[in-house]
Steps between C-alpha positions, in 0.01 A plus 500: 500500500381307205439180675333691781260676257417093311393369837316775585300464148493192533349517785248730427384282190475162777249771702339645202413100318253424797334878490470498141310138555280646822413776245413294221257298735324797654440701191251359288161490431206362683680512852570774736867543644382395849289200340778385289767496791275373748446206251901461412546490908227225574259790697100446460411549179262299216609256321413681151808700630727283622508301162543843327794569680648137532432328165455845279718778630812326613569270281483809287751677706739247504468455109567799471831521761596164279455648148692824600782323647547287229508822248688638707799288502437432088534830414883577689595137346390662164684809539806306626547267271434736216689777615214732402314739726127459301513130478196427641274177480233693264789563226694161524157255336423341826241713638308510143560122488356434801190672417480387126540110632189591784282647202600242245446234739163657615392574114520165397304337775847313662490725771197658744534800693325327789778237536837661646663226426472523132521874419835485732700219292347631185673851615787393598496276189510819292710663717797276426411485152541857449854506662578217276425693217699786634812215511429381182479862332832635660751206376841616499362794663425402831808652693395810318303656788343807249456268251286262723295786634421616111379125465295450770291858424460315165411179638247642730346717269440236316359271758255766612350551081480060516254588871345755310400356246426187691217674648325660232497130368334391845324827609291328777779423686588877470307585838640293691878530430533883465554560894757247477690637234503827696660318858210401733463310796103533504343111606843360591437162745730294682590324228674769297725543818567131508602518132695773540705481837726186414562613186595814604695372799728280316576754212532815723776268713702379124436853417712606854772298382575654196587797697881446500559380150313812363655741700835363371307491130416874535871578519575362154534177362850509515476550866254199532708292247816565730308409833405144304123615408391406116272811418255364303413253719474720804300699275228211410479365844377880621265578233353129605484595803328830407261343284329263712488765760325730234300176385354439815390838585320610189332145513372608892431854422480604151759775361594732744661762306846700598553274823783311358637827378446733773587259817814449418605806463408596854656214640816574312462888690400324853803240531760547251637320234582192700251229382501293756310762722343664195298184371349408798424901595334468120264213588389711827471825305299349245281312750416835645448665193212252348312413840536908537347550171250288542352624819519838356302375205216333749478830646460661171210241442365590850494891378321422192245333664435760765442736155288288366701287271428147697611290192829643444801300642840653427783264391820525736677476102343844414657637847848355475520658102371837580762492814788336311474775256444790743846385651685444136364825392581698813899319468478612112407864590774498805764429265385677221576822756847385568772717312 
């Protein structure tokens, strides 16, 4: 029963990735539905639309697919590894790093948000650099799972004060970074997807490998000791993994609030605790969830025009965070009810 109800959501996810990405290209601005599709299909349309569609809206799309994958899989490694049900990659320093490293970067002229290539290793840059600080602040700690967690909400409160203040020393450059901090895929070109499929590619695939070691991790370290496994390593090599993923999609997309968190959870209720199946059902569930987001934030964009409001372009970060915490809050409430 339990196998037949994973293929069948795992299923659904493999038809749901490419009607998340059709929706994504059909629902923004500028375009009709008709025009847009008729463009995506090769039928008689202008140029002006074809290049919206081919160089602007799906390289968006798949950006977006990419970046929600890749958070997807980051956030179950998190909780895995740290045995911890809120581990997310907001609380652990990498998504603050990530986004203090872009600013820094940006602030002090060795980075320009015009150039994907710089902005994305500055990111990822940080990114690291905030997990290492996490490392470097647990010591002895780090088989401590609560104890890690308490560090990395200090570590990433701290990062996000240092990009704070960071831009009220640079406040030009506060314009054009304070979509990104939110989680936006607004302007994103071929060569953000270039950038970010490889990367994701080869760290979603070490990420699938960890799935046996942490599995037998998650039943104690005794168990993983007796099955030949040294903990802390097992440990370090899946928060890597989890890092670059989380890296590599703030760098693409900004901070995309409560997707690590939330994602995992429902991939944990769709296929069980078996890793192996949950991971990859992560990646897709995540996928869906950010290219979904997104198109429902270009249709939000499209409704504010059609009121009047033509210069208003909602972020896809604002839509994730006000979902993510409809869903924690309506969970909180559920078992608040519970005798």
């Amino acid at each position: 029963m339990r196998r037949r109800r994973s293929a069948l959501a795992f299923g659904a996810l493999l038809l749901a990735v490419p009607l998340a990405a059709a929706l994504d290209l059909v629902a923004g601005r500028a375009l009709s539905v008709g025009e847009a599709w008729q463009a995506f299909t090769g039928g008689a349309v202008d140029l002006t639309a074809r290049h919206l569609v081919w160089e602007v809206r799906l390289p968006r799309a798949l950006v977006a697919l990419g970046a929600g994958a890749a958070l997807g899989l980051a956030g179950l490694i998190l909780q895995a590894a740290m045995r911890n049900p809120l581990a997310a990659p907001e609380v652990t320093g990498v998504t603050p790093g990530a986004v203090f490293g872009a600013v820094a970067a940006t602030g002090v002229g060795l980075a320009d948000w015009a150039s994907p290539v710089a902005v994305v290793v500055s990111a990822v840059a940080g990114g690291c650099g905030g997990a290492g600080l996490l490392w470097l602040m647990t010591g002895r700690t780090r088989s401590d799972p609560a104890q890690m967690a308490v560090h990395g909400v200090l570590v990433s409160a701290a990062l996000s004060g240092l990009t704070a203040v960071t831009l009220l020393a640079a406040p030009g450059e506060l314009g054009s970074v304070v979509q990104w901090m939110v989680g936006t895929t607004e302007a994103r070109t071929w060569q953000h997807w270039n950038l970010l499929w490889p990367w994701a590619l080869f760290w979603g695939a070490a990420a699938c490998l960890t799935a046996g070691p942490l599995m037998l991790l998650r039943c104690g370290e005794r168990v993983a000791e007796a099955a030949g496994l040294v903990p802390a390593r097992t440990r370090g090599l899946a928060l890597l993994c989890a890092v670059a993923l989380t890296a590599g999609a703030v760098a693409s997309v900004g901070a995309l609030g409560f997707v690590g968190l939330v994602v995992p959870h429902a991939a944990l209720a769709l296929f069980g605790a078996d890793l192996r199946l949950t991971l990859p059902g992560a990646a897709l569930a995540g996928a869906v969830a950010v290219c979904g987001a997104d198109a429902v934030a270009q249709l939000a964009s499209r409704a504010a025009t059609a009121w009047g409001a033509e210069h208003l372009s909602v972020p896809v970060g604002a839509v994730t965070t006000c979902a993510g915490a409809a869903v924690l809050l309506f969970v909180a409430r559920r078992h608040a009810v519970q005798p």
